[in-house]
mmCIF file as Biopython writes it, N, C-alpha, C and O atoms, coordinates in Angstrom:
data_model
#
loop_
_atom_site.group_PDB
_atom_site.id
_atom_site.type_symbol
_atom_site.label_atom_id
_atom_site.label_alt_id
_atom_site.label_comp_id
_atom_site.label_asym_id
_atom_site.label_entity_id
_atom_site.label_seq_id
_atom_site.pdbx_PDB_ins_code
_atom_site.Cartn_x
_atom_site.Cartn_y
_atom_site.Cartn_z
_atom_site.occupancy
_atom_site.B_iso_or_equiv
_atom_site.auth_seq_id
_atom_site.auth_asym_id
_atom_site.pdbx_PDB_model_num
ATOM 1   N N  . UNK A ? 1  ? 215.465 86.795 101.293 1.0 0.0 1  A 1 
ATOM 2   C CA . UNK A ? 1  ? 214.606 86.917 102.437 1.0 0.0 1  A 1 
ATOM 3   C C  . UNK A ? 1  ? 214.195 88.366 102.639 1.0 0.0 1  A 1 
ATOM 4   O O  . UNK A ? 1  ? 214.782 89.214 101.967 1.0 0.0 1  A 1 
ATOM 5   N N  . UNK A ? 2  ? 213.380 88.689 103.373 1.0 0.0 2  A 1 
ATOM 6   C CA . UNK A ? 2  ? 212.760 89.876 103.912 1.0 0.0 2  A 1 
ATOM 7   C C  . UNK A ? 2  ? 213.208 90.388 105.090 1.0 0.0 2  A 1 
ATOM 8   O O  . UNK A ? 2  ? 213.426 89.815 106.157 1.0 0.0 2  A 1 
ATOM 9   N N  . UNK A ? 3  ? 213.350 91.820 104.703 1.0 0.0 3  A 1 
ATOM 10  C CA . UNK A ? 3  ? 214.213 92.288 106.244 1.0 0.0 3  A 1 
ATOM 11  C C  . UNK A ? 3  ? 213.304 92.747 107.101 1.0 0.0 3  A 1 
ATOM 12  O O  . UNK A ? 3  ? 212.909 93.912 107.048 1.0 0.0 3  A 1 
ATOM 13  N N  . UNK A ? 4  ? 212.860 91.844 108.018 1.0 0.0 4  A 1 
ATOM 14  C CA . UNK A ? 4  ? 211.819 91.793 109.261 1.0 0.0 4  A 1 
ATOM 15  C C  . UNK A ? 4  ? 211.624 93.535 109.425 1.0 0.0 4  A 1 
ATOM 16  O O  . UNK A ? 4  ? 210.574 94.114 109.147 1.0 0.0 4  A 1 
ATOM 17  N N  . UNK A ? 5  ? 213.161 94.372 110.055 1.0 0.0 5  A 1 
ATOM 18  C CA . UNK A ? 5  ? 212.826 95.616 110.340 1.0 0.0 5  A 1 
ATOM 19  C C  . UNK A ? 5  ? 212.147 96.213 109.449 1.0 0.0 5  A 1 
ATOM 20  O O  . UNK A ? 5  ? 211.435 97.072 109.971 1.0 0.0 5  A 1 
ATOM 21  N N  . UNK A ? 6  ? 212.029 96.153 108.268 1.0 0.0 6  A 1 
ATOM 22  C CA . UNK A ? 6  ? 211.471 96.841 107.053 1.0 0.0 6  A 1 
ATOM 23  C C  . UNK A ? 6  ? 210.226 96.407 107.306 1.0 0.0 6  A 1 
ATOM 24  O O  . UNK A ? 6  ? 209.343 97.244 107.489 1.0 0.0 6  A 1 
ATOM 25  N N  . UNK A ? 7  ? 209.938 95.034 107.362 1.0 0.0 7  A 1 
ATOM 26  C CA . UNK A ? 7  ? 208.173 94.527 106.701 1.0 0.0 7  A 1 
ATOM 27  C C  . UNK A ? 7  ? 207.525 94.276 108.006 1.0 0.0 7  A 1 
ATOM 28  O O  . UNK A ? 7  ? 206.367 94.678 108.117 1.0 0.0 7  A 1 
ATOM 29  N N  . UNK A ? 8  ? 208.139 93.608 109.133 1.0 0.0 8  A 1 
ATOM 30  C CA . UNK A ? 8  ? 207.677 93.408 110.511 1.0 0.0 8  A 1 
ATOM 31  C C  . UNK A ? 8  ? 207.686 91.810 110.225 1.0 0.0 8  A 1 
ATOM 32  O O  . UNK A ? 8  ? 207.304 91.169 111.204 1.0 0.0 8  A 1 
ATOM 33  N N  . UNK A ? 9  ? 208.033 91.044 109.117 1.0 0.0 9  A 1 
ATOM 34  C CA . UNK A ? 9  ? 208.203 89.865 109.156 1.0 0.0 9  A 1 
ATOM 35  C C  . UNK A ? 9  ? 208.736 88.808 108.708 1.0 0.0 9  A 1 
ATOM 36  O O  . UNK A ? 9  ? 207.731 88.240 108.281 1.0 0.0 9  A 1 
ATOM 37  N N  . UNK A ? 10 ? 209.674 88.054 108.470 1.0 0.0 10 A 1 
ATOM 38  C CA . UNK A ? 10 ? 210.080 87.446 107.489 1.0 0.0 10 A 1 
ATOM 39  C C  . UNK A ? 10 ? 210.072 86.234 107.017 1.0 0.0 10 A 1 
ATOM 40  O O  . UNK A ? 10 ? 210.134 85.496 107.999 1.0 0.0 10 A 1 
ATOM 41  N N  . UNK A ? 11 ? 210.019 85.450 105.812 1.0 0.0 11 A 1 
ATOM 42  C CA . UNK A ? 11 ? 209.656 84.402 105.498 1.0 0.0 11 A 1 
ATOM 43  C C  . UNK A ? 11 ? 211.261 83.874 105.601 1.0 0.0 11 A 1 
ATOM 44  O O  . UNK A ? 11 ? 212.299 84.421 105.972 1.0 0.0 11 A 1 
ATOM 45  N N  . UNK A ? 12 ? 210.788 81.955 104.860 1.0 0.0 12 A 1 
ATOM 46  C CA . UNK A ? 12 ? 212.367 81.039 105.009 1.0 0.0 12 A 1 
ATOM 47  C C  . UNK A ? 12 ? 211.765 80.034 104.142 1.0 0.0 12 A 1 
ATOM 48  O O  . UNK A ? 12 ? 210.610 79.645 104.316 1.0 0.0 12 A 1 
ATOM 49  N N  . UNK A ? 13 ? 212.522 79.603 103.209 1.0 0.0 13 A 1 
ATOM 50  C CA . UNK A ? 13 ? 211.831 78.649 102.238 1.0 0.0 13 A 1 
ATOM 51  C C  . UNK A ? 13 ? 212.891 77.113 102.605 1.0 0.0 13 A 1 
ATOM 52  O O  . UNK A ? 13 ? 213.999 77.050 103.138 1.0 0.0 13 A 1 
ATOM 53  N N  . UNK A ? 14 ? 212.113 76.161 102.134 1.0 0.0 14 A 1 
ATOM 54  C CA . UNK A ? 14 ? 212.794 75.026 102.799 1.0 0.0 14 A 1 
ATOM 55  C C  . UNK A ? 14 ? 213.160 74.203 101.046 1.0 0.0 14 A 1 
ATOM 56  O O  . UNK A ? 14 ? 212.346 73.596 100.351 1.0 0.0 14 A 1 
ATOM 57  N N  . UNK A ? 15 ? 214.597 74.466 100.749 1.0 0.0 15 A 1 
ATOM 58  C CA . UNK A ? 15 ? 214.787 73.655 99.164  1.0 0.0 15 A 1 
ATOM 59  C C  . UNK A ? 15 ? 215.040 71.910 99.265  1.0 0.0 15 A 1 
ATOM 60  O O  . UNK A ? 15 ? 216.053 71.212 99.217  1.0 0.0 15 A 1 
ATOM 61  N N  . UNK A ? 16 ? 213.530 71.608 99.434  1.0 0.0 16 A 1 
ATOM 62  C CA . UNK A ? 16 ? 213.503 69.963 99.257  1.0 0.0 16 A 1 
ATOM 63  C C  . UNK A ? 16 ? 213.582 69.414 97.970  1.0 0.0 16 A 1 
ATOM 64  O O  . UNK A ? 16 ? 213.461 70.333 97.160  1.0 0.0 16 A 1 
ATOM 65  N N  . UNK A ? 17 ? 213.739 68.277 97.385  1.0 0.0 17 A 1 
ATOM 66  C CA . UNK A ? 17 ? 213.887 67.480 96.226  1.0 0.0 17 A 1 
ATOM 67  C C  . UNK A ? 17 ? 213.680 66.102 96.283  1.0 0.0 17 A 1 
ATOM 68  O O  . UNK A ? 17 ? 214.434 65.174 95.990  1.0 0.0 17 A 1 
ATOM 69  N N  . UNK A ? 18 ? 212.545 66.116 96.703  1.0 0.0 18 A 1 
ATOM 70  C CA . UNK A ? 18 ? 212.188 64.730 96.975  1.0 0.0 18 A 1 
ATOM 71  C C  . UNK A ? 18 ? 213.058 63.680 97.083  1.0 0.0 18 A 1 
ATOM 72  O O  . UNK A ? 18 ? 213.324 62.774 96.294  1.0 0.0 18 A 1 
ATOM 73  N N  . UNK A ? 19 ? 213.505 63.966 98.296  1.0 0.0 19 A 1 
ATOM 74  C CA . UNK A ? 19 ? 214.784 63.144 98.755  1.0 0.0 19 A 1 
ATOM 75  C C  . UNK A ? 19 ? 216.290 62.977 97.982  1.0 0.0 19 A 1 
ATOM 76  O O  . UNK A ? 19 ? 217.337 62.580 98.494  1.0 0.0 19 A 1 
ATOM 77  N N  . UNK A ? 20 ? 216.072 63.377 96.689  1.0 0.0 20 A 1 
ATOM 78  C CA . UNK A ? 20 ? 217.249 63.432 96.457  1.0 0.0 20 A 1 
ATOM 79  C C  . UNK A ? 20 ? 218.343 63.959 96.562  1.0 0.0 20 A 1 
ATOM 80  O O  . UNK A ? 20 ? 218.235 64.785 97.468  1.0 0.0 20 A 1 
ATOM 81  N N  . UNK A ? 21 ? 219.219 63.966 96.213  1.0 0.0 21 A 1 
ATOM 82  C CA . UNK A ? 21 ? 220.675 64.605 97.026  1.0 0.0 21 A 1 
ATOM 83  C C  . UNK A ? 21 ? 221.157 65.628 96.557  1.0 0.0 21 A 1 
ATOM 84  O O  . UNK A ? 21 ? 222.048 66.215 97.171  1.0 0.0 21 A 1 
ATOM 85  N N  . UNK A ? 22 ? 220.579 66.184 95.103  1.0 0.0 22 A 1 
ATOM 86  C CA . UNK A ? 22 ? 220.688 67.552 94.665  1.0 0.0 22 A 1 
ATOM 87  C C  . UNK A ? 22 ? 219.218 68.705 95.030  1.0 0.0 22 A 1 
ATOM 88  O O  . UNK A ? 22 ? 218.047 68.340 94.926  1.0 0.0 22 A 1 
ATOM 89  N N  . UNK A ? 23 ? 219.552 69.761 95.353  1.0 0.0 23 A 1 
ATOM 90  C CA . UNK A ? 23 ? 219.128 70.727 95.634  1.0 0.0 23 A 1 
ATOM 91  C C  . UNK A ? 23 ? 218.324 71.304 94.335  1.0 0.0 23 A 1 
ATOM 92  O O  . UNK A ? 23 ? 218.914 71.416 93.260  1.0 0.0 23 A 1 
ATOM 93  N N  . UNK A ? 24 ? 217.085 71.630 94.468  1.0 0.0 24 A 1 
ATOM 94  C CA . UNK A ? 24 ? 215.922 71.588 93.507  1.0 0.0 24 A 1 
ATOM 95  C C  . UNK A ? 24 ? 216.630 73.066 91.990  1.0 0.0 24 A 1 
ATOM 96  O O  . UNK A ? 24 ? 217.751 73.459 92.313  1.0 0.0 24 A 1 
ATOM 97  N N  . UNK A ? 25 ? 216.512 73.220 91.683  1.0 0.0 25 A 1 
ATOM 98  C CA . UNK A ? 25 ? 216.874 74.000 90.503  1.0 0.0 25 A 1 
ATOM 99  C C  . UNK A ? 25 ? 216.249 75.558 90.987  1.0 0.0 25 A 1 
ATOM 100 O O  . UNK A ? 25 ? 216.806 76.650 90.870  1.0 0.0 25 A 1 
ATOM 101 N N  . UNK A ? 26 ? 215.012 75.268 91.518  1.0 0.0 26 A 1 
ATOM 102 C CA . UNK A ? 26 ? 214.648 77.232 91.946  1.0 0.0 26 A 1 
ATOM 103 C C  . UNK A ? 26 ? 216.012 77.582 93.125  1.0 0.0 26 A 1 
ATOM 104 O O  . UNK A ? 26 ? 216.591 78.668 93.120  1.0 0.0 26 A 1 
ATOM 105 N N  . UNK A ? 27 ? 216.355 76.471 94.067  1.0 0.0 27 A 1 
ATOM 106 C CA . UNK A ? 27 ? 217.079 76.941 95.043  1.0 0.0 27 A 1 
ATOM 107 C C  . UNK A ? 27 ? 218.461 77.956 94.318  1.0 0.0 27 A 1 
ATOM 108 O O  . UNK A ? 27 ? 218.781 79.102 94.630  1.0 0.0 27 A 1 
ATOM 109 N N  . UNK A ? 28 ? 219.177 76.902 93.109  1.0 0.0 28 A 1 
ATOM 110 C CA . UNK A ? 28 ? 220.248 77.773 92.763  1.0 0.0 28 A 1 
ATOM 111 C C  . UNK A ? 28 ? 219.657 78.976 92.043  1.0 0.0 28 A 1 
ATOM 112 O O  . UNK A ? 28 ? 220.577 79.723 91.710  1.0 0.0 28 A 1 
ATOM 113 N N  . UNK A ? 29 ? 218.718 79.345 91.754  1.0 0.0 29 A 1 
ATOM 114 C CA . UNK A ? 29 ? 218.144 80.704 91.030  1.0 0.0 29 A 1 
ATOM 115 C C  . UNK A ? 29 ? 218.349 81.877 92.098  1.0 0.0 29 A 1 
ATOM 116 O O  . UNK A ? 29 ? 218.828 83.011 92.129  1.0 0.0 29 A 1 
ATOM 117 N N  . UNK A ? 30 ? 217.606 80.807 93.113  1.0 0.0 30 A 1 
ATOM 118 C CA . UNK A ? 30 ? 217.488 81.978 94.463  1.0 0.0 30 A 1 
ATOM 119 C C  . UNK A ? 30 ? 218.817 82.442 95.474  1.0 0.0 30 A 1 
ATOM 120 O O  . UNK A ? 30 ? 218.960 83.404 96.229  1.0 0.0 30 A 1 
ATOM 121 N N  . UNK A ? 31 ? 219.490 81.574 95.204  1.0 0.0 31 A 1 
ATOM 122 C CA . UNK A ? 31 ? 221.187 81.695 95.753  1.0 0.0 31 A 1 
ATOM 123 C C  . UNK A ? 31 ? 221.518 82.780 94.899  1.0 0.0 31 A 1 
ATOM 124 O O  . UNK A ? 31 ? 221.668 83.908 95.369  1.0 0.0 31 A 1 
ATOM 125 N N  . UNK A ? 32 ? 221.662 82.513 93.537  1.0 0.0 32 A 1 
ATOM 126 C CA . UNK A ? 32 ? 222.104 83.991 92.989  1.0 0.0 32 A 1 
ATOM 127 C C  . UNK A ? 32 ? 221.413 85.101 92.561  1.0 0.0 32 A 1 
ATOM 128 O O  . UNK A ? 32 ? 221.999 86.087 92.114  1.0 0.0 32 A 1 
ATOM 129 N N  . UNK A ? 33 ? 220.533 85.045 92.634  1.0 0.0 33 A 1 
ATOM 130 C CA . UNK A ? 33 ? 219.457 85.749 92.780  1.0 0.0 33 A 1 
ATOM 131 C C  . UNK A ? 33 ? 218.887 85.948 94.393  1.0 0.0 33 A 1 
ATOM 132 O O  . UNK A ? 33 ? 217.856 85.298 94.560  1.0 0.0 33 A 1 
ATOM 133 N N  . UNK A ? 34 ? 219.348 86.732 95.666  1.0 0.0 34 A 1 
ATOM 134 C CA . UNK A ? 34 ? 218.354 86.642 96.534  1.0 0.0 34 A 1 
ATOM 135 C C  . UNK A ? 34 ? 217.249 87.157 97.045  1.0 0.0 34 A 1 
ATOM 136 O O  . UNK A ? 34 ? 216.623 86.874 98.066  1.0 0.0 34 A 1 
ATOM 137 N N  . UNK A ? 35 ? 217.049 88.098 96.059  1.0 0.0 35 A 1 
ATOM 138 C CA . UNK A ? 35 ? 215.849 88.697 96.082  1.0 0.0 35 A 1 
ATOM 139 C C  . UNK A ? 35 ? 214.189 88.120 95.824  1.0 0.0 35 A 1 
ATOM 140 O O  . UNK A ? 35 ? 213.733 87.825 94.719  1.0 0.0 35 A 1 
ATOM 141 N N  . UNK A ? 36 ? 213.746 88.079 96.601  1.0 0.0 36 A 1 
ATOM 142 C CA . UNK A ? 36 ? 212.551 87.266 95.734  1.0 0.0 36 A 1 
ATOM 143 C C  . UNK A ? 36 ? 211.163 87.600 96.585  1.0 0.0 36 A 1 
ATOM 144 O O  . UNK A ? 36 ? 211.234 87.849 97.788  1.0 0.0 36 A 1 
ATOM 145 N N  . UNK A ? 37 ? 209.708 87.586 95.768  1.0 0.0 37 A 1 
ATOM 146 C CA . UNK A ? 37 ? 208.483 88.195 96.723  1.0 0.0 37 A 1 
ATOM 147 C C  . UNK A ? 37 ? 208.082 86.465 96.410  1.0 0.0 37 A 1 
ATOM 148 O O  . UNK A ? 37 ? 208.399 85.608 95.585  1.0 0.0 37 A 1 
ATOM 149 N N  . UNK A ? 38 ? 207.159 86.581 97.664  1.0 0.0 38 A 1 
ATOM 150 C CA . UNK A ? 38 ? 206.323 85.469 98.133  1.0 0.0 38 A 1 
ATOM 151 C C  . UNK A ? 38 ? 204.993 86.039 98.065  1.0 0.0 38 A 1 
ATOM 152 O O  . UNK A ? 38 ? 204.798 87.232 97.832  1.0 0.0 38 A 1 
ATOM 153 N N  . UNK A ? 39 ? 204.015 85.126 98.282  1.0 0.0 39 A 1 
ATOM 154 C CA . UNK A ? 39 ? 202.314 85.573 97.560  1.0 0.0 39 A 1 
ATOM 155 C C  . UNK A ? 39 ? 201.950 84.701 98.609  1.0 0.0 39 A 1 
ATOM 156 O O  . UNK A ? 39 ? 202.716 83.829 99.018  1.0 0.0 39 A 1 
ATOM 157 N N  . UNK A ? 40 ? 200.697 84.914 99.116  1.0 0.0 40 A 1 
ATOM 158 C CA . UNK A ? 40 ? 199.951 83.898 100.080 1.0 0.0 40 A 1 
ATOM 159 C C  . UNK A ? 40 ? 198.373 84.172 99.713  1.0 0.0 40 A 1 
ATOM 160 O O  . UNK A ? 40 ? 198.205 85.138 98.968  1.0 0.0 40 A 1 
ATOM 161 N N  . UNK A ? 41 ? 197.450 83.620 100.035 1.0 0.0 41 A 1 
ATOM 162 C CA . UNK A ? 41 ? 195.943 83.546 99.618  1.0 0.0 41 A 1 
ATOM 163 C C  . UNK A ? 41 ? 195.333 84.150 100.667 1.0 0.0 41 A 1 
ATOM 164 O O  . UNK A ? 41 ? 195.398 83.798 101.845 1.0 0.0 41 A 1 
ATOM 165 N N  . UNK A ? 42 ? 194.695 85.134 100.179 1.0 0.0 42 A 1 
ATOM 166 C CA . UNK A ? 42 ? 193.736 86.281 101.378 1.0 0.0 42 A 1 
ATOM 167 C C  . UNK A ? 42 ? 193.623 85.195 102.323 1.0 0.0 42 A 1 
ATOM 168 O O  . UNK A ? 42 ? 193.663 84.044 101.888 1.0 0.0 42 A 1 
ATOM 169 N N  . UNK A ? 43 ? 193.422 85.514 104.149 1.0 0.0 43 A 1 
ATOM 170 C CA . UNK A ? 43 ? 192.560 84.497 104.729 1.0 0.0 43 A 1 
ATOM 171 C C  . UNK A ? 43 ? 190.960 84.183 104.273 1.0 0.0 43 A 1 
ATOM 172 O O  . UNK A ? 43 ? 190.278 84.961 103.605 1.0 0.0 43 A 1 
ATOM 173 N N  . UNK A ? 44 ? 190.635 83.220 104.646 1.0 0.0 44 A 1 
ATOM 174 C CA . UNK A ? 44 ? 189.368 82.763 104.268 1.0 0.0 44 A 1 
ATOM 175 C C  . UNK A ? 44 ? 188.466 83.358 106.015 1.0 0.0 44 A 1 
ATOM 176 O O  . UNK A ? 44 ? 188.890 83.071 107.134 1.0 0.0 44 A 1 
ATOM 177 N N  . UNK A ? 45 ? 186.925 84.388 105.651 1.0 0.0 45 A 1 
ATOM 178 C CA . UNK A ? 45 ? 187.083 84.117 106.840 1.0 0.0 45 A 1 
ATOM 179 C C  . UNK A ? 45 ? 186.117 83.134 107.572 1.0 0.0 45 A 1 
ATOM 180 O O  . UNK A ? 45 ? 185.385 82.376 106.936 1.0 0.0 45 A 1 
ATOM 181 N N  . UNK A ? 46 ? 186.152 83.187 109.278 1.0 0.0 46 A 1 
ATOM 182 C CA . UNK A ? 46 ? 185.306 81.690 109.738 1.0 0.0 46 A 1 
ATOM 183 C C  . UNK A ? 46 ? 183.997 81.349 109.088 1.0 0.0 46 A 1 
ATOM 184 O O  . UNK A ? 46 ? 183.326 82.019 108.304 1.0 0.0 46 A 1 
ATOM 185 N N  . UNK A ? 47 ? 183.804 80.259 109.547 1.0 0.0 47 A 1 
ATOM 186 C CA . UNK A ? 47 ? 182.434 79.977 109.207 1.0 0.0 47 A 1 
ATOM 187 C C  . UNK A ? 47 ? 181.665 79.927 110.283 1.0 0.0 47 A 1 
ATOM 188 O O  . UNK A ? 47 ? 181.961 79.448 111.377 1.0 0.0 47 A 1 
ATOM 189 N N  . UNK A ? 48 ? 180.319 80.605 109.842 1.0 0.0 48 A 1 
ATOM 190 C CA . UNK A ? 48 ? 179.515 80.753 111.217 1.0 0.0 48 A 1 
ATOM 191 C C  . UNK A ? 48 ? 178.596 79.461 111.528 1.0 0.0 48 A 1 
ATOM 192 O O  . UNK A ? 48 ? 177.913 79.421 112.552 1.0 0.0 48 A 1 
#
């Protein structure tokens, strides 16, 4: 995760598996590994 004081914000990822009862394979990467960057898509802006 991101340390809010550092960036002003922080993300939280949710490790689903389509219902199944094991925990998706990126989750254990990211457990031992907790470092990790996230990417998001410029905003788009309105339409007039």
């Amino acid at each position: 995760m991101v340390d809010p004081s550092t960036y002003g914000f922080a993300e939280a990822g949710i490790a689903a598996n389509f219902g199944e009862t094991r925990h998706p394979a990126w989750y254990h990467n990211l457990k031992a590994h907790p470092y990790a960057t996230t990417a998001r898509p410029a905003p788009t802006p309105p339409s007039s």
